[in-house]
N, C-alpha and C positions, 0 to 999 in steps of 0.2 A: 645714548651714544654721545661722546664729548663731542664737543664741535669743532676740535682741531680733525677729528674724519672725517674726511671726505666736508668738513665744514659743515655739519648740520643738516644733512642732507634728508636726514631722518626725520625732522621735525616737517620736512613737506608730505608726508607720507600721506597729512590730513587736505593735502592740492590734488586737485584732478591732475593728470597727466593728460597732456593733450595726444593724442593717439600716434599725429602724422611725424612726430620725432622718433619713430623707431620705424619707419618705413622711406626715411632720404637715405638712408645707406643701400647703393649697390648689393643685386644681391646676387651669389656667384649661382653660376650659370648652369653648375652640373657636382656632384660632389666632388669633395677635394680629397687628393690622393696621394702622397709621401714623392717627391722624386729621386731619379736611384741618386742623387748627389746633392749634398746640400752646402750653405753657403757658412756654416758656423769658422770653417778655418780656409783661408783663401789658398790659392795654388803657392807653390814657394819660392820659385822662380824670382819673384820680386825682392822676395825678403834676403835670401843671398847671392845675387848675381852682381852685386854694386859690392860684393866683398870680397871676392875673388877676383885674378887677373884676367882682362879680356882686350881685344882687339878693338883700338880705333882706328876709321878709316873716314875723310874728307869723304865728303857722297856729292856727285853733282846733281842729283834727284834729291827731291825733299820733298814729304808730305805737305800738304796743304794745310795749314793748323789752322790759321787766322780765319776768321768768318768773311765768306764772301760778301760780296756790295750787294746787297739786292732784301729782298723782303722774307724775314724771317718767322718761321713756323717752329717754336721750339716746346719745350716739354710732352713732348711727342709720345705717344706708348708704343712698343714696339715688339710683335709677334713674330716667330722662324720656328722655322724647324731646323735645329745645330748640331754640329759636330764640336765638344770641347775638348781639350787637356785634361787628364783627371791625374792623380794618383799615379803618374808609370803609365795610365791608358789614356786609350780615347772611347768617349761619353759617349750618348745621343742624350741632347735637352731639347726638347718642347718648350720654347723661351715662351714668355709673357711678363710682360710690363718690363721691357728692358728700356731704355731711357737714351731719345734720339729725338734729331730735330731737320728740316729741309730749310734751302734757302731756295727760293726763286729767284735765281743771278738775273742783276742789271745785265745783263750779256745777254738772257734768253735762255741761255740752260738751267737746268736745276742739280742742287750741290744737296746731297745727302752726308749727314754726319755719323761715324763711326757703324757700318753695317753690319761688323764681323760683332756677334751678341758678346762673342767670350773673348775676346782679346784684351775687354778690360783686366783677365784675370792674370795677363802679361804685363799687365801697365805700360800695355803699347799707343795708349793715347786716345785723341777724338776728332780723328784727321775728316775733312770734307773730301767726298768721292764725287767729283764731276760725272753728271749726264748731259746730255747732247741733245737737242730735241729734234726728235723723227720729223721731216717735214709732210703733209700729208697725211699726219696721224695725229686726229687731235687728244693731247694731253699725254703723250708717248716719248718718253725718253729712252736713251740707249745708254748705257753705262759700259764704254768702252774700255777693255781693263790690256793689259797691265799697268795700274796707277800705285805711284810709292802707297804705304800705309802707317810704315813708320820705321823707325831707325833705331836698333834695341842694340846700347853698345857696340856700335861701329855698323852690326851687321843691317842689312837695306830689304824690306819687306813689303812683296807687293801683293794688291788683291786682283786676285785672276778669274777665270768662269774654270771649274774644274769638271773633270768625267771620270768615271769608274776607270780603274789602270785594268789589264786584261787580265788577271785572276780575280775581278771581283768583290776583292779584299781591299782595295784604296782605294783615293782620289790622286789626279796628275792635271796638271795644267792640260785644258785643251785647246791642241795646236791648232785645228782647226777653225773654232769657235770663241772670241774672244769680246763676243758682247749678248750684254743681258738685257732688254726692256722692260721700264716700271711705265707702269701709270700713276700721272699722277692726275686726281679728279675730284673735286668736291676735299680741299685740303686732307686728301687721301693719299698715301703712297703704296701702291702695291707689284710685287714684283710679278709681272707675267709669266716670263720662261720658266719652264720647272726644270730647272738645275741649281748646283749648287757654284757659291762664288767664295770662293776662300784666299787662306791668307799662301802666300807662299816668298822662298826665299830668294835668292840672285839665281840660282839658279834653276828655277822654274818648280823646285819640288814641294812639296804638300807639307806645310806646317802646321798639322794637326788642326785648324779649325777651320769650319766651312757652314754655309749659312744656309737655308732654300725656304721657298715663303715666306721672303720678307715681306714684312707689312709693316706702315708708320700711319698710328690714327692721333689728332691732338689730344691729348685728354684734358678733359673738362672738370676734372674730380679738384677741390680744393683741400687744402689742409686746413682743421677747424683755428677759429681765432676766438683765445682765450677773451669774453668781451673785456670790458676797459673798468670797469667796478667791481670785475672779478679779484679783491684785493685781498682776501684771506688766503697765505697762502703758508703750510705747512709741508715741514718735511713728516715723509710716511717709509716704512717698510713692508717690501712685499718678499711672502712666504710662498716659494710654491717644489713641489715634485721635482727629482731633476734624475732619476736614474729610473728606469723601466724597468731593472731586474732587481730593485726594490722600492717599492712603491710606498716605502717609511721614511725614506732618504730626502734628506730638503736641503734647498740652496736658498738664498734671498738678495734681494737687489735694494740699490735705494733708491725713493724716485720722490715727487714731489704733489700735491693736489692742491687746488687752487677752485675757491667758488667763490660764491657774492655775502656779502653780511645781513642781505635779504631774508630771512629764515621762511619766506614762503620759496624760494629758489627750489625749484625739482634739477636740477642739471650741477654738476662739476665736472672736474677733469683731470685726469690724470697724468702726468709729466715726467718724460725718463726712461719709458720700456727699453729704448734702444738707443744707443750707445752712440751711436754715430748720427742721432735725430732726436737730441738731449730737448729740445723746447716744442717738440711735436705732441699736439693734446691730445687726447682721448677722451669721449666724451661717456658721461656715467648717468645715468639718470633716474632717478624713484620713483617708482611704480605703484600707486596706490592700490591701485586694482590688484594684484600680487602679493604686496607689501615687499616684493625684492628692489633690489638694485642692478640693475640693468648694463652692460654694456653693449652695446650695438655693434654687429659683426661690421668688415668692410670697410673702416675706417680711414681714409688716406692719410699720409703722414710725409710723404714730401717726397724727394729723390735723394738717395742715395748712392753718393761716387764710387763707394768704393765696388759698392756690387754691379754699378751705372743701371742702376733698376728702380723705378717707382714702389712703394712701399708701404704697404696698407697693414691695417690692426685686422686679423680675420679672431671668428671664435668658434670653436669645434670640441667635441667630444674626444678625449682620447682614448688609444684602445692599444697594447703593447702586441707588437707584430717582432719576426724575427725567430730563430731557434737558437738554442743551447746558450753560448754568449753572445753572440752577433742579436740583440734585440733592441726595438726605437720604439719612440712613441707615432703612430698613425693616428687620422682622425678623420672624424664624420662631421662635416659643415653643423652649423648651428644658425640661428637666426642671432643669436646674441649670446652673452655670458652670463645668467642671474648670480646673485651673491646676496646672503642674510647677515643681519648685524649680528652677533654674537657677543652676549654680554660678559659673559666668562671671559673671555680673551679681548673685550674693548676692538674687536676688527669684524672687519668686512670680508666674509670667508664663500670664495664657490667650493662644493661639492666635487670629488671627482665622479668623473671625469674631464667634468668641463675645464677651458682651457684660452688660453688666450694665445695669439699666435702673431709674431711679426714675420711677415711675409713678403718676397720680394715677387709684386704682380697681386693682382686679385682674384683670379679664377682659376691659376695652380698651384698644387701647394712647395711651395721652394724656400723654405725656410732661413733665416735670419737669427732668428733670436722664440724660444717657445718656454710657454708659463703654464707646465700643470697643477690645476686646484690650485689659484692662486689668493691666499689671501694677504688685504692691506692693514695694518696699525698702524698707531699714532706714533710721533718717535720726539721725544724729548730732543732739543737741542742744549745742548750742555757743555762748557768747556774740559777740555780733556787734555792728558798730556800723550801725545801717541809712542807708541815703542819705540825702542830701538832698531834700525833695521839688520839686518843680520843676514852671513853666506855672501858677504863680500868676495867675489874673487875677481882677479885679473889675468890674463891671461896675453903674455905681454910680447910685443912683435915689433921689427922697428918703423913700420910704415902706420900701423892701426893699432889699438890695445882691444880685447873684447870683455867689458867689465858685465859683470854679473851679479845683483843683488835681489833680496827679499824686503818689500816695505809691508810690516806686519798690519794688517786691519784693525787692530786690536789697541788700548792703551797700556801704558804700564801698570796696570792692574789686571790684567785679559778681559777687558769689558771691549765690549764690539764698537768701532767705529763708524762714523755714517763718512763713507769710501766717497761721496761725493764732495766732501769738506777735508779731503786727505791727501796731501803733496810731499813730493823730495825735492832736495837741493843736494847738487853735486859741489865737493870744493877740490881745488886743484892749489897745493901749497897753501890752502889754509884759505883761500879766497872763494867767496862763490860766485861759480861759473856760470856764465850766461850761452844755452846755445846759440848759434848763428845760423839763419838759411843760408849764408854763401856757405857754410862747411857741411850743414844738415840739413842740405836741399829736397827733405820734405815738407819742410817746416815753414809757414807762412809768414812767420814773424817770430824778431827774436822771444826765448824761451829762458827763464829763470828756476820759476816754481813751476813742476812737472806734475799734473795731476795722477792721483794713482790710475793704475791701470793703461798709462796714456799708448797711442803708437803712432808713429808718424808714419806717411805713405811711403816712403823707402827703405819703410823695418830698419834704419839705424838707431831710433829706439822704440823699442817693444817691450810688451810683458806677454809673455806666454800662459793664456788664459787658465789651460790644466795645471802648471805648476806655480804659477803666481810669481813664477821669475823674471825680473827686468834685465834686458840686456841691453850693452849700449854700445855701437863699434866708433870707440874713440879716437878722431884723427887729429886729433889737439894731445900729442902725449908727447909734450916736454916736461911733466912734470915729473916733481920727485914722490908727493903724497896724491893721493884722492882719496875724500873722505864723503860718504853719501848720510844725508839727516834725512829725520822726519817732520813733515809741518802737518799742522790739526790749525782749522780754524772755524770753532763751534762756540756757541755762547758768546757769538760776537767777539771773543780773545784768538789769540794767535797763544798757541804752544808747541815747544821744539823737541823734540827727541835728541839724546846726547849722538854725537857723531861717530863714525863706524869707522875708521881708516886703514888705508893699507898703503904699504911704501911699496914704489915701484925699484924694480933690481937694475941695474948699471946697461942695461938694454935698449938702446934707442936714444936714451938719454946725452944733452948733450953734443947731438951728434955723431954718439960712441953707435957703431953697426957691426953686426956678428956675419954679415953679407959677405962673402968671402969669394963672390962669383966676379967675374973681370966684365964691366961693364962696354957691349961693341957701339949702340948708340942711344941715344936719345930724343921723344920727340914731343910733344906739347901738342894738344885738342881740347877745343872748349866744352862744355855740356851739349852742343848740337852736332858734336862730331865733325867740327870743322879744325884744319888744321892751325896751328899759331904760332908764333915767334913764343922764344922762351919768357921773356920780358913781358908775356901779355899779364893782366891784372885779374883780379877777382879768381872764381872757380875757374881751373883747369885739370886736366888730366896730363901727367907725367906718365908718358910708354917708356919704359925700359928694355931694351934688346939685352942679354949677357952671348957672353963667345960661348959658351953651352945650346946654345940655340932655347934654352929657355926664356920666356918674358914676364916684365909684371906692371903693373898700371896703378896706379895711387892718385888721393887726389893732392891738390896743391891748391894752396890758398895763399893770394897777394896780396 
């Protein structure tokens, strides 16, 4: 085996393996079972509601964002039984390992963060819900509700105690009933009442998600630390299954391994399974006694925001469930993933069915990201010139533009890219564009070189994993051209793909508007839905009223 895999791993094959490294991994609790909703595409709410027109309103209520004064218990795991948004429905999920933290307020009460499991998938935030402490009861708080939750474009949402409405079919605010008791005990949080506490809106009614047996335990699991001599570090390709109603069908990722120059070393690591936890390791190990290569189920890998859920490497058997076309992969727990070197193909190949699984929780299975028969090669690093992108379109409005491109994986020769050394650059009149968070308030810092695939938390830019189309909703369109390149930067060189362009038509342009509606008034709101003078600076939002009684909202940047 070259020693760019997996670094040599092979050559320990003649080192005892010490036994107790495949027994620190958690091991789950009961087997693992498909749930009816998984996490591969998020709800959409998020991705278009900042692009259509909506209502701001000044709120004299506000969530509670900021961490209370007192002493904090954070990366919390966090078990319910929920009601979510799905699709057009509403869900039931059996949460685990959802991602929650408690304060013990300088005050005396205790501030629970973000209860509702699923309202991350609203991008309603991570407000603190004040408890009250029972007197007389020791470690008993009261979670007295209606308290704000959060402000989702103008409108004001609070969390309430809810009850069956009288057909049995919903949930309604209950009038009567408007507090819940946790204990808190032994840095435990658990909700005593058995009801549910959900989200609801101004006016008292049921916004699809509601929570019951909540529970907050600290978790104690670490994400592994690549050690400090671990300096061999190669780029790899992984092959693995990705359609169930053909099991000859392959997809591949690129990811990275990294071990010691040791060559008695039994141990490396894997880097990259998951997208949103890009330096999270995996650890691999060589089993003399077997002569395989090892991965060990259970693996934690950090927290993730987007899903706001802790996030483990599990490994299981797959087995294709489903009829006609409606079919997915299910699976049966494993202790670990074995994998043989393979000298024909120079990689590290599992067998199906085994399967490697990014998982959001450790003892249900709630999928993220899933690798059937996955196997790893070595991958040259090489300079390349990458294609041209292509399927430019625009689609042009005078408040936003919604651009649309293909950035090809590929070189100009159709030889495959490694997508993790692969960028665009946008140019507006021939210059290239720098995003900004005050305009592309997902975005943590300004933005140049866009890696492929990238998305910011406000879907103003994204790629659409099934089509591999980038969309971008442009609110910087005074321009006359935009033109989208490709960057490759392999073999230590930077190379550019020639430029794609397209001219914008006499629309927006200039200040020229096709708006031909009579404008009755105007009003200015910040990003926290507070109201403003026209004059104020930075991000705000411009309300327009027309004498149609239609409106529209755009943003505005000073």
């Amino acid at each position: 085996m070259k020693k760019t895999l997996l670094l040599g791993l092979a050559t320990a094959m003649a080192m005892s393996l010490q036994a107790q490294q495949l027994t620190t991994a958690t091991q789950l609790s009961h087997p693992m079972k498909r749930q009816g909703v998984t996490l591969s595409e998020r709800a959409q709410k998020a991705t278009f509601a900042a692009k259509k027109a909506h209502k701001v309103a000044a709120k004299a209520e506000a969530p509670v964002l900021d961490q209370p004064a007192g002493t904090l218990f954070e990366n919390m795991y966090v078990t319910s039984a929920s009601y979510g948004l799905g699709w057009g429905d509403v869900y039931y999920q059996e949460v685990d390992g959802g991602y929650g933290a408690v304060v013990e307020g300088a005050d005396g009460n205790l501030y629970v963060k973000a209860p509702l499991s699923q309202a991350y998938v609203w991008d309603l935030g991570h407000p603190w819900i004040k408890c009250d402490k029972v007197e007389g009861q020791d470690g008993v708080y009261a979670m007295s509700m209606p308290q704000p939750y959060a402000i989702d474009y103008g409108d004001l949402y609070y969390i309430e105690r809810l009850k069956y409405d009288e057909d049995l079919e919903s949930y309604v605010a209950d009038e009567d009933n408007q507090t819940v008791r946790f204990q808190w005990k032994d840095n435990v949080l658990t909700q005593l009442d058995d009801c549910f506490v959900g989200l609801c809106d101004e006016t008292h009614d049921w916004f699809y998600m509601a929570d019951n047996g909540i529970k907050y335990v600290v978790n104690n699991d670490k994400v592994a630390q690549v050690p400090a001599d671990y300096t061999d570090v190669s780029d790899m390709r992984m092959y693995f299954k990705d359609d169930p109603s053909d099991l000859d069908s392959e997809d591949n990722k690129f990811v990275k391994s990294a071990a010691s120059e040791d060559e008695e070393s039994t141990v490396a690591y894997i880097l990259g399974l998951n997208d949103n936890l890009p330096d999270a390791p995996v650890m691999v190990v060589a089993n003399m006694q077997t002569e395989k290569f090892e991965i060990p189920t259970c693996q934690y890998m950090g927290v993730d925001m987007m899903y706001n859920s802790h996030i483990y490497l599990l490994t299981g058997n797959a087995k294709v469930e489903g009829s006609g076309n409606k079919v997915y992969f299910n699976y049966d727990k494993t202790d670990n993933l074995e994998m043989t070197y393979d000298e024909d193909l120079d990689a590290l190949v599992a067998a199906y069915p085994a399967s490697l699984i990014v998982n959001c929780g450790r003892n249900l299975l709630y999928i993220a990201d899933e690798f059937v028969a996955p196997s790893f090669t070595s991958l040259d690093d090489e300079p390349m010139t990458p294609a041209t992108p292509t399927d430019l379109t625009v689609k042009e409005s005078v408040y936003f533009d919604i651009v649309k491109f293909v950035i090809p994986s590929v070189d100009d020769q159709g030889d495959d890219l490694n997508t993790k050394k692969l960028y665009y650059n946008i140019y507006l009149d021939g210059q290239v564009y720098t995003f900004d968070p005050e305009v592309f308030v997902g975005l943590s810092a300004p933005m140049t070189d866009v890696p492929y695939g990238f998305s910011e938390s406000e879907y103003d830019i994204y790629m659409t994993s099934s089509t591999k189309v980038n969309t971008i909703y442009f609110y910087d369109n005074d321009y006359k051209t935009i033109g989208v390149q490709s960057v490759y930067r392999g073999g230590n060189e930077e190379h550019r793909s020639d430029i794609v362009t397209y001219t914008r038509s006499i629309v927006g342009i200039d200040g020229i508007s096709t708006d031909v509606r009579t404008v009755k008034s105007e009003s200015y709101y910040n990003a926290a839905g507070q109201k403003v003078d026209a004059s104020a600076n930075g991000l705000i939002f411009k309300h327009v009223e027309y004498t149609d009684g239609t409106t529209q909202t755009f943003k505005v940047i000073k």
